[in-house]
Structures are given as structure tokens and as C-alpha cells.
C-alpha positions as CSV (number, residue, x, y, z in Angstrom):
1,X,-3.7,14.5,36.3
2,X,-7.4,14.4,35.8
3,X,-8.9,12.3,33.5
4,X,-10.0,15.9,31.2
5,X,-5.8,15.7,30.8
6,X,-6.3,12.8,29.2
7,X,-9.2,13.3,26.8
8,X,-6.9,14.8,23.9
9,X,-8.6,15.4,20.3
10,X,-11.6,13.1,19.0
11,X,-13.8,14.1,15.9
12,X,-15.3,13.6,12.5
13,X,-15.4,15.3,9.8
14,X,-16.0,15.9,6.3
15,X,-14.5,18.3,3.7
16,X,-11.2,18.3,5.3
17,X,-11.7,18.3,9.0
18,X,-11.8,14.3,10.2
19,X,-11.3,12.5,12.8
20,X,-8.6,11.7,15.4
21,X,-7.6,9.3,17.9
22,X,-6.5,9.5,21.4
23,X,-4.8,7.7,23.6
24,X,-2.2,9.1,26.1
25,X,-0.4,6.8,29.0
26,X,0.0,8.5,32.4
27,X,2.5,11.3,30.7
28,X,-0.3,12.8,28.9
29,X,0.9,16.8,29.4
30,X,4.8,16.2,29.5
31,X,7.3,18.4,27.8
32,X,9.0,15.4,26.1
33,X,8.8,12.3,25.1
34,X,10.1,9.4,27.6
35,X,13.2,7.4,26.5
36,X,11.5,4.8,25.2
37,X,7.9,5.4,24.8
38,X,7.0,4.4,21.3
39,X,4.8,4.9,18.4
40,X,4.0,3.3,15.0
41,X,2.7,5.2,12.0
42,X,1.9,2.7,8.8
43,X,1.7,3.5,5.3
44,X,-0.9,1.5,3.2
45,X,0.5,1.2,-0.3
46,X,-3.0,0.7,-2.1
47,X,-3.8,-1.3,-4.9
48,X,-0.9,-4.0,-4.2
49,X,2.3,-3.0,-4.8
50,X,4.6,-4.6,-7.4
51,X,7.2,-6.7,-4.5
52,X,9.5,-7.9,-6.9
53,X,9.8,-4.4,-8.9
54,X,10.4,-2.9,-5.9
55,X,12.6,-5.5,-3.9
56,X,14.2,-6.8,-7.1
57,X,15.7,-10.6,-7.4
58,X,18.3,-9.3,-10.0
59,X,20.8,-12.0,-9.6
60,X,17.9,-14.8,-10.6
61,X,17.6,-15.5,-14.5
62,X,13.8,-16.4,-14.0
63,X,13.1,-12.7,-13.1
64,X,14.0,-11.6,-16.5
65,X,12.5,-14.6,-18.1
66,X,9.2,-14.2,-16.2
67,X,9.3,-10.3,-16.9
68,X,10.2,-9.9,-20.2
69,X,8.7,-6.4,-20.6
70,X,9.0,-4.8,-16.9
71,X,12.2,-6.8,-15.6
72,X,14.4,-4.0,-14.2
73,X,18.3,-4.2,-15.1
74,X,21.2,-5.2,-13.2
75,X,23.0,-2.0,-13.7
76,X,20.2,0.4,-12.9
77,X,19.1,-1.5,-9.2
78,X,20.7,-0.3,-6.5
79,X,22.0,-1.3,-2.3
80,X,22.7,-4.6,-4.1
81,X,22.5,-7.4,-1.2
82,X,22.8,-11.3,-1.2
83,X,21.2,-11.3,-5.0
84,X,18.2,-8.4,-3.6
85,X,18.3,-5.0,-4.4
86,X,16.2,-1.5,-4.9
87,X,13.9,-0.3,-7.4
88,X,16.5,2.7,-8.6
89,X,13.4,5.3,-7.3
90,X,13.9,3.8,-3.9
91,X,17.7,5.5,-3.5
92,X,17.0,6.6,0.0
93,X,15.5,3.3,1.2
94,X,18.8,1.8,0.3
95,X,20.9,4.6,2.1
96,X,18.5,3.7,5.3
97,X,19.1,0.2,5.3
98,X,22.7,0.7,5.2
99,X,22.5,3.1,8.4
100,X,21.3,-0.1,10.1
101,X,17.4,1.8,10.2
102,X,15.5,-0.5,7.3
103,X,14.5,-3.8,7.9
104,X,13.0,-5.7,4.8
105,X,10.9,-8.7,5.5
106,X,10.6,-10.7,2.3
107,X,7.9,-12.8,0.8
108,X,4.6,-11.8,3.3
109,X,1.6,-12.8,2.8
110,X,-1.0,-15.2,4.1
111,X,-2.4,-18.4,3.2
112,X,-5.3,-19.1,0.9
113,X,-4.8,-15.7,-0.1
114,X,-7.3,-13.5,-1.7
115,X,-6.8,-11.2,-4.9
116,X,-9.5,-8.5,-4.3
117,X,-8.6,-5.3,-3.3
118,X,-11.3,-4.4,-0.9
119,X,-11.4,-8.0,0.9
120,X,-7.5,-8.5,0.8
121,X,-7.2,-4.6,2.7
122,X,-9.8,-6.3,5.3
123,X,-8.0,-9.2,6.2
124,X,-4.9,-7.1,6.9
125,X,-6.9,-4.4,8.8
126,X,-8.3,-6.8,10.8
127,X,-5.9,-9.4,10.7
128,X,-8.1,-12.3,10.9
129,X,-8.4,-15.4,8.2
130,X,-9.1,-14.9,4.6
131,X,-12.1,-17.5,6.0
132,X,-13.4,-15.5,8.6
133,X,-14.5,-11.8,9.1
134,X,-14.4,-9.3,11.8
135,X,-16.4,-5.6,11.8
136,X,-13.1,-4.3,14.6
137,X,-9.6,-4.0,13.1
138,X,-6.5,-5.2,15.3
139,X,-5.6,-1.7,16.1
140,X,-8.9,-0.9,17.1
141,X,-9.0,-3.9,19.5
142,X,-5.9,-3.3,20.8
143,X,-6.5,0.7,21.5
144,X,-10.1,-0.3,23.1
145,X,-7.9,-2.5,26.0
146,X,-5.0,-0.7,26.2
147,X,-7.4,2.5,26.7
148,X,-10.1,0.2,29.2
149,X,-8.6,1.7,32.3
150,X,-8.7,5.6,31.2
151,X,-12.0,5.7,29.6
152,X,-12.1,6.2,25.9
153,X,-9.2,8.1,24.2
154,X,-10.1,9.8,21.0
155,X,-6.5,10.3,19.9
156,X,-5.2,7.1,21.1
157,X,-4.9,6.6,17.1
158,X,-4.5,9.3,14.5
159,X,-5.4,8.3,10.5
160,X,-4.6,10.6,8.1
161,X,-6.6,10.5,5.2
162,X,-10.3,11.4,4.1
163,X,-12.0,8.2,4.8
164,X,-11.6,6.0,8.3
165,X,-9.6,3.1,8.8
166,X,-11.1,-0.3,9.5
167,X,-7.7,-1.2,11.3
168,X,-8.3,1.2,13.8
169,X,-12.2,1.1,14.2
170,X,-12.7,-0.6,17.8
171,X,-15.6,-0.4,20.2
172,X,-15.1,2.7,21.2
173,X,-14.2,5.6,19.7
174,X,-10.3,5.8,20.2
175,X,-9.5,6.7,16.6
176,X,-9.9,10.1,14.9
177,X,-9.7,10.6,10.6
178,X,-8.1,13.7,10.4
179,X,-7.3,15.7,7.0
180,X,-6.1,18.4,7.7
181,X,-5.0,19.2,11.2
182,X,-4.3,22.8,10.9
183,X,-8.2,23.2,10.4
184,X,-9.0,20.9,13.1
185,X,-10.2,23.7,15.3
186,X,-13.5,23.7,17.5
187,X,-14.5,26.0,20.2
188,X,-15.3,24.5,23.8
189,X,-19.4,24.2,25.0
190,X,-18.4,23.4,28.3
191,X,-21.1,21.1,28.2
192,X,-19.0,17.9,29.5
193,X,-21.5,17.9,32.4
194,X,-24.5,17.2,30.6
195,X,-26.6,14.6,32.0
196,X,-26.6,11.2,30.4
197,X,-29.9,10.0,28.6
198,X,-31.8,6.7,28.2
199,X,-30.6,6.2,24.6
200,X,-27.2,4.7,23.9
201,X,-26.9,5.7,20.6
202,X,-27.1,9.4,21.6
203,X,-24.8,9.1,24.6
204,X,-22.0,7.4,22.3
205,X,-22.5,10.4,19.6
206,X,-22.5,13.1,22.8
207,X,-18.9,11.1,24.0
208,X,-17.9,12.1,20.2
209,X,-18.7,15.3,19.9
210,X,-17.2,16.0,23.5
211,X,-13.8,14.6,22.8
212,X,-14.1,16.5,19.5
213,X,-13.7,19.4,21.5
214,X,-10.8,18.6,24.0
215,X,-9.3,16.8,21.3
216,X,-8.9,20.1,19.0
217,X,-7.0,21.9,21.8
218,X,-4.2,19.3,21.9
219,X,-4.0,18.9,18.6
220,X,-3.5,23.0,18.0
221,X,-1.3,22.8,21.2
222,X,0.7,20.0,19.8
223,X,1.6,21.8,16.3
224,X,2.3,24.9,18.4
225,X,4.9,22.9,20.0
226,X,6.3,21.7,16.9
227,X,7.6,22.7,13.5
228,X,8.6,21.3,10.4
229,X,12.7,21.1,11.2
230,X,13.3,20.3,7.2
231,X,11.3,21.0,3.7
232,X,9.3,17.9,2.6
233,X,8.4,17.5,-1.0
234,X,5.0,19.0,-2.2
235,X,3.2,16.0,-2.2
236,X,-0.2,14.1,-0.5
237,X,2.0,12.0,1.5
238,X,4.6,14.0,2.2
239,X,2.1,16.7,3.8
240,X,0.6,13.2,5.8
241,X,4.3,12.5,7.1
242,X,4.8,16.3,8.1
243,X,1.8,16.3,9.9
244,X,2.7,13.3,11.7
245,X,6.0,14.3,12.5
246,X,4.5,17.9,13.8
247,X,2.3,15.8,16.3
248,X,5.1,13.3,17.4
249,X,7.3,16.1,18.0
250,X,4.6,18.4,19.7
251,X,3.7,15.4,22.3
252,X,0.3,14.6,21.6
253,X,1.6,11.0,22.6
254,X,-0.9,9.0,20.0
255,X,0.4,5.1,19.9
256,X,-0.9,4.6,16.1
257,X,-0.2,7.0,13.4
258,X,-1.8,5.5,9.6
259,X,-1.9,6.9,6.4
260,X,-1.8,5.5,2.8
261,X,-0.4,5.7,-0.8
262,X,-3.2,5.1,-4.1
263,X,-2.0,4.4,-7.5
264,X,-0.1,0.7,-7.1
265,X,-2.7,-1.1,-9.3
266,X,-0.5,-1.2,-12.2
267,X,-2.0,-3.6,-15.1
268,X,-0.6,-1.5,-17.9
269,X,2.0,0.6,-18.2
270,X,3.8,-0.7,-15.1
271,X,7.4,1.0,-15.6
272,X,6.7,4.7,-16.0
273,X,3.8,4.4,-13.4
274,X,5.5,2.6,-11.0
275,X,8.9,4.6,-10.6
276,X,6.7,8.0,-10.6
277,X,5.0,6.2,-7.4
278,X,7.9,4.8,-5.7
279,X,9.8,8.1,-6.2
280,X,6.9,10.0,-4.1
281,X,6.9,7.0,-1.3
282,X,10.9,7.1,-1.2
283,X,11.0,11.0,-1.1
284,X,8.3,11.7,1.4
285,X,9.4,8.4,4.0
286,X,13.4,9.9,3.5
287,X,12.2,13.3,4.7
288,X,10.0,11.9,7.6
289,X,13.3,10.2,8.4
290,X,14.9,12.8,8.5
291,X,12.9,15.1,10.6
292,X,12.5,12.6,13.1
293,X,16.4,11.7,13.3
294,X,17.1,15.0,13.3
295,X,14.5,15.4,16.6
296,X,16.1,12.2,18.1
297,X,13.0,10.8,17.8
298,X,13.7,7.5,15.3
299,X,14.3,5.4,18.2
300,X,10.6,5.7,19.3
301,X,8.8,5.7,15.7
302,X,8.4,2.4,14.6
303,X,7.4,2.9,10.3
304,X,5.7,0.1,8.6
305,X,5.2,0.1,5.1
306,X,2.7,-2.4,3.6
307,X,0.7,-3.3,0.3
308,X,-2.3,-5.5,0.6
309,X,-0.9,-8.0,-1.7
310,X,2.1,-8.3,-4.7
311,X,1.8,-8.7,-8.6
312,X,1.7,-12.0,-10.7
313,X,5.3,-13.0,-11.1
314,X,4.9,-13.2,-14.9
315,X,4.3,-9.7,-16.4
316,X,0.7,-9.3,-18.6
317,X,2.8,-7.5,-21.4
318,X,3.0,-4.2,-20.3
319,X,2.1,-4.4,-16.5
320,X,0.9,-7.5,-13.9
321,X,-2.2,-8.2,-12.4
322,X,-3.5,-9.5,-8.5
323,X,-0.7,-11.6,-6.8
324,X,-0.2,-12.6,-3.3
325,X,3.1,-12.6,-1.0
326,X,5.4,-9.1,-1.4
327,X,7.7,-7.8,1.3
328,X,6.9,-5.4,3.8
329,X,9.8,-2.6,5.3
330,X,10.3,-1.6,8.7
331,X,11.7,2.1,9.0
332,X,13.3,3.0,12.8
333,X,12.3,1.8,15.8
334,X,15.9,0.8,16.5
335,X,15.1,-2.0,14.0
336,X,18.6,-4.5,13.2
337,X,18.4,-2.9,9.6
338,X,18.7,-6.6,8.1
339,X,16.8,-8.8,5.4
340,X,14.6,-11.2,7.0
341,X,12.7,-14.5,5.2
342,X,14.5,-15.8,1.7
343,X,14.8,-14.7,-1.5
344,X,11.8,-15.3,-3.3
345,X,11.5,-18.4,-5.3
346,X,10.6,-18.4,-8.6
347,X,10.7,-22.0,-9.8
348,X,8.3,-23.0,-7.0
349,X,5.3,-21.0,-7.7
350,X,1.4,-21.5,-6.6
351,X,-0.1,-21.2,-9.9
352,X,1.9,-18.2,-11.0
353,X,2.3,-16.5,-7.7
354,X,4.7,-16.2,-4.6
355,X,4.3,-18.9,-2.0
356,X,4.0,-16.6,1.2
357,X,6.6,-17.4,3.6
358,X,6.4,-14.7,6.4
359,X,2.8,-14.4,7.8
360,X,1.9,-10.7,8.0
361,X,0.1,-11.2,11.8
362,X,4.0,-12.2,12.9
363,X,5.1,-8.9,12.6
364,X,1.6,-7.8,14.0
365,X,2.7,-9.6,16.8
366,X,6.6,-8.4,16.8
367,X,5.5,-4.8,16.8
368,X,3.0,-5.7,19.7
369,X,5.3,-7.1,22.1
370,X,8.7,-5.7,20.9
371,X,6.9,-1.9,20.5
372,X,3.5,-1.6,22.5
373,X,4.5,-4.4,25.4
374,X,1.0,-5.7,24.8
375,X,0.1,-9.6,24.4
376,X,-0.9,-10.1,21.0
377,X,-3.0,-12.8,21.6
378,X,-5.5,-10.5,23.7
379,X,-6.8,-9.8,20.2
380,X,-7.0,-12.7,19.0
381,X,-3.5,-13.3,17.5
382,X,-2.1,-16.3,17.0
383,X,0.9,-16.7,15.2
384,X,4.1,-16.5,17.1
385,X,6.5,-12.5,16.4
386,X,9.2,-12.2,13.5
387,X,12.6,-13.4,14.9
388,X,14.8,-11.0,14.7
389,X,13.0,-7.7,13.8
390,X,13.8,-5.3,16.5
């Protein structure tokens, strides 16, 4: 296989056509997947997600004492579990756990947390202390090594959504932004043997606009290949997940997958805005399930599902503002479909919030070595995998 094989889809966009990543093993052109060769798509819930609304302490008096306004009722939660259970929106997520397929990892977080949006989304993009800053996110470091070898590989990592990712931002270009991947089509220049110049800059936007090219051929080859095996809700993210699950399935072999969820900044009117956003996450994820269980695929797609922080554990009235730990949810991946870390603890608070337990660069690190077979500490990773995720 020449190294043109392995040069798949790369470009940026704007007005619907963005970027994508590439990043293909030795297997680049195969007709299926190898037994075993993974992937991990996330999905950013923005604006910090409500934890305890969504993975509910119902058993604990103090929930209802704290929430006085939001608390959600015994006999409405459902997949009830060891004093846990769901947000009654998140139906499917509780059918999933109980195939054995949903992990939930309870009270994540990190210490000397931050409540802003924008800087708590960096940390966890580029998984570094709330002290310290990095302009590379861990997925970005990771793809630039895991890619040395081959060159760059613009489809190594795929985000959908209209603006890049800083998780997967590296120093080379082996991330694409892609909205819409049906448009995502460009016409060869044959111009791959153009002469280098004196100016970096301009080589580095000409090693762009190249893999732009190749990368649009696999990416219309890899839908060809593929099609949606069941109907997905008519939503932003359920659209995403389709799209995903048509490039899985059509063997562009991208490692990364990332897209996101807005609207989880809920300061007022937390219980009719909060199910109607839960609702869209738990019908889009149980269809992407679906497809991909249906493909025999979930073994190999690893989901993560994240939010940059949780809510105060006492309600404002009608909502709750910035808080810090919440859990995360991992979705496939042959995953032991438990409940990892404690119940949170609402008599020991730090000044009204969650004390994290579960540091969010452990399961960095889990889906590293258990997933990707990398050494998480090649980026700069420190803190030692999740016992007992996969």
C-alpha cells in the first residue's frame, strides 16, 4: 500500500463543508473492519450538565432537601440501582446498562476545579491542570505520534460540528471539522508533486489543501459503502451519530470520532429544559446503538459521553448554577456495563459542590491503553486508568 492509500480526507471549511481527520493503520483500503480494531467517538454535553438530575441519588433524603424545586421523584426515575437511577428521559440508557453495554463512572471531576465554561472545556480538551495550559489537546498529541511513522493523516480524527476541536488540534494536521459530509466533495489537481517552497507556513497550508483532496474521495467512498441500517430521529445530533455510523461502517478507519450537545446551561427553568435535552441525547445515542449493534460493530466503538462540569447541589429556585464533579457514561466497547466510583455524598460538600472522586485523565488513560494500546503517559498523562472499565 502506498503512502497515497493512506492519505484519506483532510480539509476546512466553512458554511457546511469542514474539516476531517485521518488516520488509517496498515489496513487502510480493507473491506472490513479487523476483530478488534477500535474507535472512540465522544459527545461533549455543553454548558455542564446537571449530574445529579441525570444520574439521580433518589434513595438519599438530602437530594430532595437540597432540591426542593428540581428534585425528581422516586416513582418517575427509572433502572433503579444500589440507591442510583435515570433521569425518566434517559429510558434507553437504562435498557443499555442492563444489556451489560453502559458503564457509569460517578462523581468525575478534577481538583481545584474551575466554573467557567470556556476554561473548564480546555482543561478537558487538553487534559492538563486547571493550573497549567497547553495550545495541543490530548487527542491531538496522541494522533500526531500515533501518525509519526505514516506522515500526517488528515482523517486520523473526524469532529463533527461547525467549529474545531481543541482536543484534537495537534501539530500536524490529523483532524478534519466536518459539517456535513455528503457535501464534502472536491475535485483532484493532481498537483501532489508540486515542489516544496522556502516558506513553512505555505508548505503546511499546501499539505492541507492536498489531503483535502484525497481526503474527499474516501470520505464519498466510505458513505458509498455504507447506509443508514435504521431511521434516526430528526435531530442535530442524531444527523452527527448517523454520519458517524455511515463512516464506521464504510471503513474509513478514523480512531476519534467527536461531536457535541449545546443547551445544558440550565439556571432557570431546569425541569422542562432539561428532559427536552436529555430526551434528544437518549434518542439519538439509542439509535447509534442500535445501528452499530445491528452492524456488529459495538464491540469496536467505544462512546464517551462527557459534560465539562455538574450543577451546584442546592437548586437556585428554579434551576442550578456552575458546579464541579458529575458522572461520565461509557457506551460499547465491550465495556462491563457496571457503576464505578460511590454514590455521591451530599453531607460532605466543598462549599456547596461535589467533592470529585474519579479524575477525568483516568479514564483518558483507560481508554488509551484498554482501547488505542498507546502509553498514556507519552502525552503527558499522569494519573494511573479506571479499574474496572473495560
Amino acid at each position: 500500500m502506498n503512502r497515497r492509500d493512506f492519505l484519506t480526507l483532510t480539509g476546512t471549511f466553512t458554511g457546511g463543508l469542514l474539516v476531517l481527520p485521518e488516520f488509517l493503520h496498515a489496513f487502510g483500503s480493507q473491506n472490513n473492519l479487523v476483530v478488534g480494531e477500535q474507535c472512540i467517538v465522544f459527545v461533549q454535553l455543553n454548558g455542564g450538565n446537571d449530574g445529579l438530575n441525570t444520574f439521580i441519588p433518589y434513595d438519599n433524603p438530602l437530594y430532595y432537601e437540597l432540591r426542593t424545586k428540581i428534585a425528581l421523584k422516586k416513582d418517575v426515575v427509572i433502572g433503579q440501582n444500589n440507591g442510583m437511577a435515570f433521569h425518566p428521559s434517559l429510558k434507553d440508557f437504562a435498557q443499555m446498562q442492563q444489556n451489560g453495554d453502559l458503564t457509569v463512572i460517578q462523581n468525575v471531576g478534577y481538583p481545584e476545579p474551575i466554573r467557567s465554561h470556556f476554561r473548564s472545556q480546555e482543561i478537558w480538551q487538553t487534559a492538563v491542570d486547571s493550573n497549567k495550559y497547553n495550545n495541543e489537546g490530548w487527542l491531538g498529541r496522541y494522533l500526531d505520534l500515533q501518525c509519526h511513522d505514516l506522515g500526517h493523516q488528515p482523517t486520523a480524527g473526524i469532529n463533527l460540528d461547525s467549529i474545531d476541536n481543541l482536543a484534537l488540534k495537534g501539530a500536524e494536521p490529523n483532524s478534519i471539522t466536518l459539517k456535513d459530509p455528503d457535501r464534502f466533495k472536491i475535485k483532484s489537481g493532481n498537483d501532489e508533486n508540486v515542489k516544496l517552497s522556502n516558506n513553512p507556513q505555505l508548505d503546511f497550508v499546501r499539505k492541507v489543501a492536498n489531503s483535502v483532496t484525497e481526503g474527499s474521495e474516501k470520505i464519498q467512498k466510505a458513505l458509498t459503502n455504507s447506509k443508514s441500517e435504521i431511521s434516526y430521529p430528526k435531530t442535530e445530533l442524531s444527523k452527527n451519530l448517523e454520519w458517524i455510523s455511515r463512516l464506521i461502517k464504510g471503513n474509513l478507519n478514523s480512531k476519534v470520532y467527536y461531536t457535541s450537545l449545546n443547551g445544558f446551561d440550565t439556571h432557570d427553568n431546569q425541569l422542562i429544559l432539561h428532559k427536552i435535552k436529555l430526551t434528544e441525547l437518549n434518542d439519538a445515542l439509542f439509535s447509534f446503538y442500535q445501528d452499530l449493534k445491528q452492524a456488529q460493530l459495538l464491540q469496536n466503538v467505544t462512546i464517551v459521553v462527557f459534560s465539562e462540569f455538574g450543577r451546584r447541589v442546592k437548586d437556585n429556585g428554579n434551576g442550578t448554577d456552575h458546579g464541579t464533579a458529575a458522572p461520565m457514561f461509557i457506551i460499547g466497547g465491550n465495556n462491563k456495563g457496571t457503576i464505578l466510583g460511590k454514590n455521591p455524598n451530599l453531607a460532605d460538600l466543598d462549599s456547596g459542590d461535589l467533592k470529585y472522586e474519579i479524575d477525568f485523565r483516568s479514564v483518558y488513560a483507560s481508554l488509551l491503553k484498554e482501547k488505542m494500546n498507546f502509553d498514556y503517559s507519552k502525552i503527558g498523562i499522569k494519573n494511573m486508568p479506571v479499574s474496572g472499565l473495560f
